[in-house]
LOMARTOR-372691 format. One record per residue (C-alpha): x, y, z; residue in three letters. Coordinates in Angstrom, 1 decimal, always signed. Example, Ala and Ser with C-alpha at 12.3 -4.5 7.8 and 13.67 -1.06 7.14 Angstrom:
2
<atom x="+12.3" y="-4.5" z="+7.8" r="Ala"/>
<atom x="+13.7" y="-1.1" z="+7.1" r="Ser"/>
//
This chain:
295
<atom x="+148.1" y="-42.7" z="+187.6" r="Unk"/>
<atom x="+151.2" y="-42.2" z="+185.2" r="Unk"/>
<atom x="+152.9" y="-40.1" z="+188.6" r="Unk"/>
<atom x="+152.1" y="-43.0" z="+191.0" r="Unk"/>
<atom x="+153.4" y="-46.2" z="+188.5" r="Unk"/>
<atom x="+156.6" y="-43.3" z="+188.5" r="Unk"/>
<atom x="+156.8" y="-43.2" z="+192.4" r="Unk"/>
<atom x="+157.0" y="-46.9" z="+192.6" r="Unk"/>
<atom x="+159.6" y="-47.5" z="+190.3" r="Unk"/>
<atom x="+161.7" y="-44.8" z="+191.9" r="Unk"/>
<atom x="+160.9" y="-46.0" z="+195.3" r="Unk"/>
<atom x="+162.0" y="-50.0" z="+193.8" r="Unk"/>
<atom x="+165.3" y="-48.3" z="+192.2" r="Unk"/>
<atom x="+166.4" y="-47.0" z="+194.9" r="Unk"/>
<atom x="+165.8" y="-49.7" z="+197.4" r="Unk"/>
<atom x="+167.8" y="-51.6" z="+194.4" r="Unk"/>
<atom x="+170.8" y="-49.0" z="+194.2" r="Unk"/>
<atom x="+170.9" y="-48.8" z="+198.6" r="Unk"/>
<atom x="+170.5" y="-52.9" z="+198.6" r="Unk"/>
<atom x="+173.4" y="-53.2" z="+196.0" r="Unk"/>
<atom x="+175.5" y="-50.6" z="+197.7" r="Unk"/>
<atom x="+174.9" y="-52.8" z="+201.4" r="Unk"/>
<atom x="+176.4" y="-55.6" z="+199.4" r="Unk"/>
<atom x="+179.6" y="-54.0" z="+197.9" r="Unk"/>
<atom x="+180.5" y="-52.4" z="+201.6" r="Unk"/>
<atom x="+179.8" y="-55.8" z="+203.5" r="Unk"/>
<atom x="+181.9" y="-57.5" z="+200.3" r="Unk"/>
<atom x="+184.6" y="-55.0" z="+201.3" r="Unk"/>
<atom x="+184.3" y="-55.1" z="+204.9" r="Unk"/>
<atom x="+184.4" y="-59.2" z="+204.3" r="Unk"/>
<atom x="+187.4" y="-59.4" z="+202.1" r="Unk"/>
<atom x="+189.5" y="-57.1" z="+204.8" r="Unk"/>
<atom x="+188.5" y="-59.5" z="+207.2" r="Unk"/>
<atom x="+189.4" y="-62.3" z="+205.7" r="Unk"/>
<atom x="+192.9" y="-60.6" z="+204.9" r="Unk"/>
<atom x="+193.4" y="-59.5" z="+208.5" r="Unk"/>
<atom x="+192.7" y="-63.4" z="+209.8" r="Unk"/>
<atom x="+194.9" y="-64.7" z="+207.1" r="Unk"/>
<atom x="+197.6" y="-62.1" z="+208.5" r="Unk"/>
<atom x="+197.0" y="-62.8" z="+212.0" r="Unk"/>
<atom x="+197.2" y="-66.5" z="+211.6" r="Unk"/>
<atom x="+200.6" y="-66.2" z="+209.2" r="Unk"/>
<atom x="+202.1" y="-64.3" z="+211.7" r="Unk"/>
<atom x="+201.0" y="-66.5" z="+214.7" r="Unk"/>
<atom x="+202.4" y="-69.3" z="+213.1" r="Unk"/>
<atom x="+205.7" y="-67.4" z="+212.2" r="Unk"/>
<atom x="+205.4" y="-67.1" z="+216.3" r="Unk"/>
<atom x="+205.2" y="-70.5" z="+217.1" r="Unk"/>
<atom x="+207.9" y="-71.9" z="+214.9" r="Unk"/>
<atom x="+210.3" y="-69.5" z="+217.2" r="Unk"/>
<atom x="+208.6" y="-69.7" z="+220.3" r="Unk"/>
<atom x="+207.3" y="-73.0" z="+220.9" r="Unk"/>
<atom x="+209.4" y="-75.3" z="+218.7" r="Unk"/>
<atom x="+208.2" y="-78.6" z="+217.2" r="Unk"/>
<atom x="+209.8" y="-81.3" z="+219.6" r="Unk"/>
<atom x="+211.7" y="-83.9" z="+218.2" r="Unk"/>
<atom x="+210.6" y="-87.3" z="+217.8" r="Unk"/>
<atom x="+213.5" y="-88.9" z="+219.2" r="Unk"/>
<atom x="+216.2" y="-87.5" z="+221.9" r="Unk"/>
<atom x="+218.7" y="-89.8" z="+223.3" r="Unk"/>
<atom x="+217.2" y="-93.3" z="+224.4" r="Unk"/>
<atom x="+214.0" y="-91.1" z="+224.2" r="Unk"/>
<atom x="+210.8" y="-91.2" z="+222.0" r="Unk"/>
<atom x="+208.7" y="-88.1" z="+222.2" r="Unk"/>
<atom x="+205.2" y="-87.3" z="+220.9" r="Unk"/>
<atom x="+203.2" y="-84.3" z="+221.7" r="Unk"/>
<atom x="+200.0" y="-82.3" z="+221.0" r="Unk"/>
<atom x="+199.1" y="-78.8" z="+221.5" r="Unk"/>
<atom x="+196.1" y="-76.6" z="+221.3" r="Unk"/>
<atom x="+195.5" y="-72.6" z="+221.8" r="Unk"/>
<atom x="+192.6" y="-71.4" z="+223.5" r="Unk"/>
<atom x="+192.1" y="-68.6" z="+220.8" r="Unk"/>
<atom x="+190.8" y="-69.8" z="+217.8" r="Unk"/>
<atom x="+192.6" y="-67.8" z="+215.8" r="Unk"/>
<atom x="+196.4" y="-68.5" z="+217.3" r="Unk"/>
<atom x="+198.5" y="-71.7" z="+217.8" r="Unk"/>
<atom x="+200.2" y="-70.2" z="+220.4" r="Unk"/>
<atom x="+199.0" y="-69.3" z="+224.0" r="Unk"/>
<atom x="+200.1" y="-69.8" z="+227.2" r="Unk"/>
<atom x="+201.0" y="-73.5" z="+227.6" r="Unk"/>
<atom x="+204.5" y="-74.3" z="+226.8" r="Unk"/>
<atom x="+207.0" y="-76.6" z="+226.6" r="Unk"/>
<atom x="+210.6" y="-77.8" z="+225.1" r="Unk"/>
<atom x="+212.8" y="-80.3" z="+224.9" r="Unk"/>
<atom x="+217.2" y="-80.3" z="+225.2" r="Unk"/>
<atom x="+219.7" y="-82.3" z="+225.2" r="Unk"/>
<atom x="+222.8" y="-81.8" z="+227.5" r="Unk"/>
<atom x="+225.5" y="-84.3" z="+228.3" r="Unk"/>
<atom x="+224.4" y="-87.5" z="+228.8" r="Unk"/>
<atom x="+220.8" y="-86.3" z="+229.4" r="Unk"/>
<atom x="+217.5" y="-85.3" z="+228.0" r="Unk"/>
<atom x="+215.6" y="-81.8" z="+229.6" r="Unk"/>
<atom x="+212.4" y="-80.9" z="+229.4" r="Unk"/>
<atom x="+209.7" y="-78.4" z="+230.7" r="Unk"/>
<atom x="+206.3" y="-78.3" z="+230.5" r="Unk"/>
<atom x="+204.3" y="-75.2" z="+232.3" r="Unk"/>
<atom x="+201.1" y="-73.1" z="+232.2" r="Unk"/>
<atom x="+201.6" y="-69.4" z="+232.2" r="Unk"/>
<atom x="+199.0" y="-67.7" z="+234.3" r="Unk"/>
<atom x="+196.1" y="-66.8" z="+231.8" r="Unk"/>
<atom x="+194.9" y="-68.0" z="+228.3" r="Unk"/>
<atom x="+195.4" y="-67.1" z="+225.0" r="Unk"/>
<atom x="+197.6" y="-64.8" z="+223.1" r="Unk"/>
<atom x="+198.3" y="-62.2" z="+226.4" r="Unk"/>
<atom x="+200.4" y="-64.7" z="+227.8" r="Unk"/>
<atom x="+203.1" y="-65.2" z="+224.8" r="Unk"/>
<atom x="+205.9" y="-62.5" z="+226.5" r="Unk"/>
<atom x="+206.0" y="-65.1" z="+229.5" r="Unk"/>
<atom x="+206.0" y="-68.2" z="+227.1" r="Unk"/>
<atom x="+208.7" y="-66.4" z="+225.6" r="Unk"/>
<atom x="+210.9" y="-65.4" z="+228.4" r="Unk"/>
<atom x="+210.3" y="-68.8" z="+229.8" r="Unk"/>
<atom x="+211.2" y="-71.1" z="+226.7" r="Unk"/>
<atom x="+214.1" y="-68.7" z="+225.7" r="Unk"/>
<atom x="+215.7" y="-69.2" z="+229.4" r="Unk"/>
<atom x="+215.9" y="-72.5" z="+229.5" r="Unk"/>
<atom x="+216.5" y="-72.9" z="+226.3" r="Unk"/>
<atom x="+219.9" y="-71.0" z="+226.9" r="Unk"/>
<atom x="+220.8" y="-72.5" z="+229.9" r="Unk"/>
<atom x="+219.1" y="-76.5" z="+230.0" r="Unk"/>
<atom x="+222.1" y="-78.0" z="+227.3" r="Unk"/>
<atom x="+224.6" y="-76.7" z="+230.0" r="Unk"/>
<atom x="+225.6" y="-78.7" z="+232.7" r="Unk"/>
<atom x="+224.0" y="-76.3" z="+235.5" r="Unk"/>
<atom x="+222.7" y="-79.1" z="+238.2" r="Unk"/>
<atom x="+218.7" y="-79.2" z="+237.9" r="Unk"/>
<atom x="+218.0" y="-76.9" z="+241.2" r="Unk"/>
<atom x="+220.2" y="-74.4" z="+239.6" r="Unk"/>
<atom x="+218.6" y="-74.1" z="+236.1" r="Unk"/>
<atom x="+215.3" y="-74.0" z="+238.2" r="Unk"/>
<atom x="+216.6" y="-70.9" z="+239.8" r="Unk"/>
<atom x="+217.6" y="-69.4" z="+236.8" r="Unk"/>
<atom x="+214.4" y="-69.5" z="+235.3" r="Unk"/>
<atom x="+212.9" y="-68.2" z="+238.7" r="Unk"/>
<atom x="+215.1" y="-65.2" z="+238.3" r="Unk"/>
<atom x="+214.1" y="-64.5" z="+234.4" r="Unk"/>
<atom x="+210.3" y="-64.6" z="+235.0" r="Unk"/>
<atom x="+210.5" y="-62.5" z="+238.5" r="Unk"/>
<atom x="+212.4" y="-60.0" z="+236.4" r="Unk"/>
<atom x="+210.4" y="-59.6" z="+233.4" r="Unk"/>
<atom x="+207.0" y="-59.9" z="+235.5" r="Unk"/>
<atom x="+209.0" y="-56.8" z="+237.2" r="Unk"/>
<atom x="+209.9" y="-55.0" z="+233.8" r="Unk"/>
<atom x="+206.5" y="-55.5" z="+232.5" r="Unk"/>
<atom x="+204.2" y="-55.1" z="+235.4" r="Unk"/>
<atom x="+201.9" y="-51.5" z="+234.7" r="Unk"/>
<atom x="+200.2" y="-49.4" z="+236.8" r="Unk"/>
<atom x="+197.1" y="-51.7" z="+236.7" r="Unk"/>
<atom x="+198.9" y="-55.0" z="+237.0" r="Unk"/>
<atom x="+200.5" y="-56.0" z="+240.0" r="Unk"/>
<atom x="+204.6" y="-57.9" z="+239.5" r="Unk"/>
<atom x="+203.2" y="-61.2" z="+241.7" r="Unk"/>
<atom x="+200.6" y="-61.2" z="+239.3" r="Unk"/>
<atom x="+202.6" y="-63.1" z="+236.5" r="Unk"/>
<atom x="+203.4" y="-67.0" z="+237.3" r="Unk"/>
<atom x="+204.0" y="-70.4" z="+235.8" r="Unk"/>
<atom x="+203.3" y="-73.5" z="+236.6" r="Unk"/>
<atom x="+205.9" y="-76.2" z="+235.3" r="Unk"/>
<atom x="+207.8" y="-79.4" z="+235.8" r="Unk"/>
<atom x="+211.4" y="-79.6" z="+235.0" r="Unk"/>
<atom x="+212.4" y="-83.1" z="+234.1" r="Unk"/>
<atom x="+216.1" y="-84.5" z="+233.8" r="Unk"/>
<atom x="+216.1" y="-88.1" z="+232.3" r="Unk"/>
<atom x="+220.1" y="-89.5" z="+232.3" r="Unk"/>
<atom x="+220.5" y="-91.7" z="+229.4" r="Unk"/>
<atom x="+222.6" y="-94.7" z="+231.1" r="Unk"/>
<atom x="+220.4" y="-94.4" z="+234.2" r="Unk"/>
<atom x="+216.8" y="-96.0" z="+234.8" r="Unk"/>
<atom x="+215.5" y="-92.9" z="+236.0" r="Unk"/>
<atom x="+213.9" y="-89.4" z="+235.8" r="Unk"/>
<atom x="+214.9" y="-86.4" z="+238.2" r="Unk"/>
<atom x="+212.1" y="-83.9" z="+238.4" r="Unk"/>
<atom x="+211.2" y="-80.5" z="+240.2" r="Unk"/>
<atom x="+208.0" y="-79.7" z="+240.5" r="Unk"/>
<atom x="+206.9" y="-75.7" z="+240.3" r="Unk"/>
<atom x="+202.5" y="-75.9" z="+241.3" r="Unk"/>
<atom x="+202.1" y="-78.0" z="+238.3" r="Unk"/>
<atom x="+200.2" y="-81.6" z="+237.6" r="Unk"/>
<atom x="+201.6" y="-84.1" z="+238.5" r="Unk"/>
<atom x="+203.0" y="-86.4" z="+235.5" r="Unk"/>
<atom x="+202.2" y="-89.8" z="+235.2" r="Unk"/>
<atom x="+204.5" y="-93.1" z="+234.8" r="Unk"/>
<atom x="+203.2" y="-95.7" z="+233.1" r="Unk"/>
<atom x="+204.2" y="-99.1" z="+233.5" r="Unk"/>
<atom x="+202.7" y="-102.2" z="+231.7" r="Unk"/>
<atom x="+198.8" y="-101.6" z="+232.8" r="Unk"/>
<atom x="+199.1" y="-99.1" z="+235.8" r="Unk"/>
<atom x="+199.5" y="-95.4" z="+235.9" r="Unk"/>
<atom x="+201.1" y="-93.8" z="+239.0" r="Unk"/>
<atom x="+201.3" y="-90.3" z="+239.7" r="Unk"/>
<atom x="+204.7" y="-88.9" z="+240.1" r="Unk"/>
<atom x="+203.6" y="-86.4" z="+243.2" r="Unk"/>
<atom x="+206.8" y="-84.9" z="+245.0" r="Unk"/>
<atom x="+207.1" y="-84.6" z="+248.7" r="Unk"/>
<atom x="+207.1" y="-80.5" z="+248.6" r="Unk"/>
<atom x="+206.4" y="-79.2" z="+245.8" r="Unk"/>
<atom x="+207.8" y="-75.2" z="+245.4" r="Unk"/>
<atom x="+206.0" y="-72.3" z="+244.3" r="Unk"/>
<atom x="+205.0" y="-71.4" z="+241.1" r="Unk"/>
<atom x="+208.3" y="-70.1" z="+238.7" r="Unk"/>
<atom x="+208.2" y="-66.2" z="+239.4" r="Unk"/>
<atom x="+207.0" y="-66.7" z="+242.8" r="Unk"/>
<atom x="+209.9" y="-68.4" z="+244.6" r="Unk"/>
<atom x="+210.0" y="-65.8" z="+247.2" r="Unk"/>
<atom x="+207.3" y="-67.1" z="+249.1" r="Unk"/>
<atom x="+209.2" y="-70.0" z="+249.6" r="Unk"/>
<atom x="+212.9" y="-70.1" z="+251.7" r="Unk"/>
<atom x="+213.1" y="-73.9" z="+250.7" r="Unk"/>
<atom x="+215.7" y="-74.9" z="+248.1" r="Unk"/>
<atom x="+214.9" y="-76.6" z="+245.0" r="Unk"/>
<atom x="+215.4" y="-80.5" z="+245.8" r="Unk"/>
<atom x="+214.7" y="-82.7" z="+242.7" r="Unk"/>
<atom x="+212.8" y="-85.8" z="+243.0" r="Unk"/>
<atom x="+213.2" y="-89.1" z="+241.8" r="Unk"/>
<atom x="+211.5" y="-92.1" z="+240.1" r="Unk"/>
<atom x="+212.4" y="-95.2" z="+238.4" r="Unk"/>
<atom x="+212.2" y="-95.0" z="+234.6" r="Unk"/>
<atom x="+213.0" y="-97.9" z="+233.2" r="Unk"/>
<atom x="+212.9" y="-99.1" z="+229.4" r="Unk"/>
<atom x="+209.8" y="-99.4" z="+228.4" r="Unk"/>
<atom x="+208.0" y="-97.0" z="+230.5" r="Unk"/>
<atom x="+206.5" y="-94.1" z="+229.5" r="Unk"/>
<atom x="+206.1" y="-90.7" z="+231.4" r="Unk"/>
<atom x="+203.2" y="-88.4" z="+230.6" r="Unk"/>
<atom x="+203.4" y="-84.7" z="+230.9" r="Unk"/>
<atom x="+200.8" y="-82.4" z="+230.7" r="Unk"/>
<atom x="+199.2" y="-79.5" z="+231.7" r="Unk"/>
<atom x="+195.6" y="-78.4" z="+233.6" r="Unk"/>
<atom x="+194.1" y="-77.5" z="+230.4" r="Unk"/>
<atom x="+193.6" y="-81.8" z="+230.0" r="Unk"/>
<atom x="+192.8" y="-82.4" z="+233.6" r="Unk"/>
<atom x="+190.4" y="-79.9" z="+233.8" r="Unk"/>
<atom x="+188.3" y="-80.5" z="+230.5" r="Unk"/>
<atom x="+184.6" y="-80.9" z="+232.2" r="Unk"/>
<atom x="+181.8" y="-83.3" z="+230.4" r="Unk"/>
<atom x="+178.1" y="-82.6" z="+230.6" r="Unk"/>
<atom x="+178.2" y="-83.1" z="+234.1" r="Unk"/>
<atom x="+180.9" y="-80.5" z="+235.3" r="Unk"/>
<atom x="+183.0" y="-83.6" z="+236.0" r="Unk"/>
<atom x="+186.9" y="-83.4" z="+235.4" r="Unk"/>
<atom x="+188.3" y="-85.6" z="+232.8" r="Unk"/>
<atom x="+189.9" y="-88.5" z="+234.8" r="Unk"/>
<atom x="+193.1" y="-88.6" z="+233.0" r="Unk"/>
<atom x="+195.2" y="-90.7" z="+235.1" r="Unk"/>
<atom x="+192.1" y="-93.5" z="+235.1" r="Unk"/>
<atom x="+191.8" y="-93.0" z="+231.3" r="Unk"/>
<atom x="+195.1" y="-93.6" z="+230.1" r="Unk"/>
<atom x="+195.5" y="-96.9" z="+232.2" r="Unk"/>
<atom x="+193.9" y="-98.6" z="+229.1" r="Unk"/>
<atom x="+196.5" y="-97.1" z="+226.4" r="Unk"/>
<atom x="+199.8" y="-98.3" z="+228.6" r="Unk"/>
<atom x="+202.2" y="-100.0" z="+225.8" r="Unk"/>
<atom x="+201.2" y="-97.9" z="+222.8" r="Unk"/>
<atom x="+203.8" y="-95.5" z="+221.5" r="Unk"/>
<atom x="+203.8" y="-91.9" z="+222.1" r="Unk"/>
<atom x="+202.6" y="-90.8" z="+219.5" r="Unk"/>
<atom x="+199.4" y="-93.3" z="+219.8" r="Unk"/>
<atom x="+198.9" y="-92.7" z="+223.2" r="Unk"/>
<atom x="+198.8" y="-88.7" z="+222.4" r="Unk"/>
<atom x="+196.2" y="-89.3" z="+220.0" r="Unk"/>
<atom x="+194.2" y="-91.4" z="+222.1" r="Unk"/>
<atom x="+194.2" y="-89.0" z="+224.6" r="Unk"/>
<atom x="+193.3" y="-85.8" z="+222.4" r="Unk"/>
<atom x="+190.4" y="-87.7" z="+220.6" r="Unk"/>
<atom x="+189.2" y="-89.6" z="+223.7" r="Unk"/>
<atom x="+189.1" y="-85.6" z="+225.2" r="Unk"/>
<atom x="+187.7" y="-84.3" z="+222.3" r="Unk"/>
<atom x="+184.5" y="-87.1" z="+223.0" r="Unk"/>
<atom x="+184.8" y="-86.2" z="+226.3" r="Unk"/>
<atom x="+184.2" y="-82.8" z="+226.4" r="Unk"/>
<atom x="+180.6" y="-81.0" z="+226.8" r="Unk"/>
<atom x="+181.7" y="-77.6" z="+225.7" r="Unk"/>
<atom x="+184.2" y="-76.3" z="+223.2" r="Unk"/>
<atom x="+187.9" y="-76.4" z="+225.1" r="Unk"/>
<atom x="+188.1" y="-73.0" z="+227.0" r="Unk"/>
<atom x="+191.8" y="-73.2" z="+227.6" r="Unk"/>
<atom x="+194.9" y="-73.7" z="+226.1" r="Unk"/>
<atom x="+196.5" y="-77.3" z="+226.4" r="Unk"/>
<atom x="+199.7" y="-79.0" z="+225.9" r="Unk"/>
<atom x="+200.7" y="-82.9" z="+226.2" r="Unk"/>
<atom x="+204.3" y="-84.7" z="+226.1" r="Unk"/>
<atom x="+204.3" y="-88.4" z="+226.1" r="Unk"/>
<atom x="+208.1" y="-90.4" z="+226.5" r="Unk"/>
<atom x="+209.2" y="-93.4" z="+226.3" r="Unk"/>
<atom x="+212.5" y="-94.9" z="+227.2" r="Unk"/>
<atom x="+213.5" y="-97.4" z="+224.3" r="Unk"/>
<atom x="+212.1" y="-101.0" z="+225.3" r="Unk"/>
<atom x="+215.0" y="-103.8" z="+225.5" r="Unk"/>
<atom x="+215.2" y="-105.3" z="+221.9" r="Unk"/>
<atom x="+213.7" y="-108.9" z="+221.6" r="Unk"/>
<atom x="+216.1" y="-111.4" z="+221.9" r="Unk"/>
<atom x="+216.7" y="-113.5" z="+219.2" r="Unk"/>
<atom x="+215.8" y="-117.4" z="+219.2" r="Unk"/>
<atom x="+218.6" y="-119.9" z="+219.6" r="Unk"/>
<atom x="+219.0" y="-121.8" z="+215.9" r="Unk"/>
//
């Protein structure tokens, strides 16, 4: 019947006309998205290029090579950090691990980078810049601290590392991080102090001073820095990546090919996608230059 042929290309039109109109919103709704990514990750970037500064390739007697990765997708900034000075006659650096992941932790990064920033090119002894850096992230984790989120609450785990330039060795205080690692021809040795302090921002559970440690650094060595978001990469197995075991077979390569030999050999390694952030540092006093043969 004429009616029902009528009813059936109604019903098809307007299945066509809803069907279109689906497309045009989730077009829409697409596009926005796409802009609002493109936003975020512009002004992410525009973030890190403040915050957490390239570091250079060379400082003093130093080559330097790092890698970093953001636990968001979306960011290149979380809560890892680190950063490299020069002062007189010496090469500073931190590395730490703000207490959670991602983009909630880039106010500490901030406060923490900016501090020693400020104050590592001065010639404040070690224990003393330590301190001052205690006393920036205790104040802003009290600033900050809302009715839901308790002042002890906020914490960073970091190394502070002085290397002297015309001295074969590296003073260090260590705040609850990882340990680094030294390597020397083929063997790796943890650099573990003898009492380790607090956390920075919880000093107050501690009445013991900051006393830097020390270990020979000699040229040619290299020291590895890095932070739990490498150690604690799991395979299929739930087993810990054995970094210290690992890198024993890339001693002598330059920092920048150790750091890639590292980040693809934990990229294999992994049985998940990476579910924190992670930062790196590899240095290397300059080797001794060959001598030259007798004519």
């Amino acid at each position: 019947m004429p009616w029902t042929a009528n009813l059936g290309a109604s019903v098809e039109l307007g299945s066509l006309i809803a069907l279109s109109a689906l497309l045009v919103v989730f077009s829409v709704f697409r596009a926005r998205r796409s802009r609002e990514l493109a936003r975020v990750r512009r002004v992410s970037a525009a973030t890190q290029r403040v915050v957490l500064r390239p570091l250079p390739a060379r400082a003093g007697p130093l080559s330097i090579a790092s890698a970093y990765r953001a636990f968001d997708a979306d960011s290149t900034i979380g809560g890892d950090l680190y950063a490299v000075t020069r002062a007189s006659g010496s090469t500073r650096l931190v590395i730490g691990d703000v207490r959670g992941k991602g983009l909630a932790t880039i106010g500490s990064t901030a406060v923490m980078l900016g501090t020693f920033r400020a104050l590592a090119h001065r010639q404040l002894p070690l224990p003393e810049l330590v301190a001052q850096l205690e006393g920036a992230v205790r104040w802003d984790s009290t600033e900050n601290a809302g009715a839901e989120t308790d002042a002890g609450e906020s914490f960073v785990t970091a190394v502070i590392v002085d290397i002297p330039d015309d001295e074969p060795a590296v003073h260090l205080i260590s705040r609850g991080h990882p340990p680094p690692l030294l390597l020397r021809h083929d063997c790796t040795t943890a650099l573990t102090v003898p009492e380790p302090a607090p956390p920075v921002g919880l000093g107050s559970l501690s009445a013991a001073p900051y006393v830097p440690a020390t270990f020979p650094f000699a040229q040619g060595d290299e020291l590895l820095l890095y932070t739990d978001g490498v150690s604690e990469t799991r395979d299929r197995d739930g087993a810990f990546y054995p970094l210290a075991e690992r890198v024993t077979a890339w001693a002598g390569q330059a920092p920048a090919d150790l750091v890639r030999s590292i980040t693809d050999d934990l990229a294999a390694y992994a049985a998940t996608p990476f579910n924190d952030d992670m930062a790196l540092v590899a240095i290397q006093r300059d080797k001794p230059p060959r001598p030259v043969p007798a004519r």
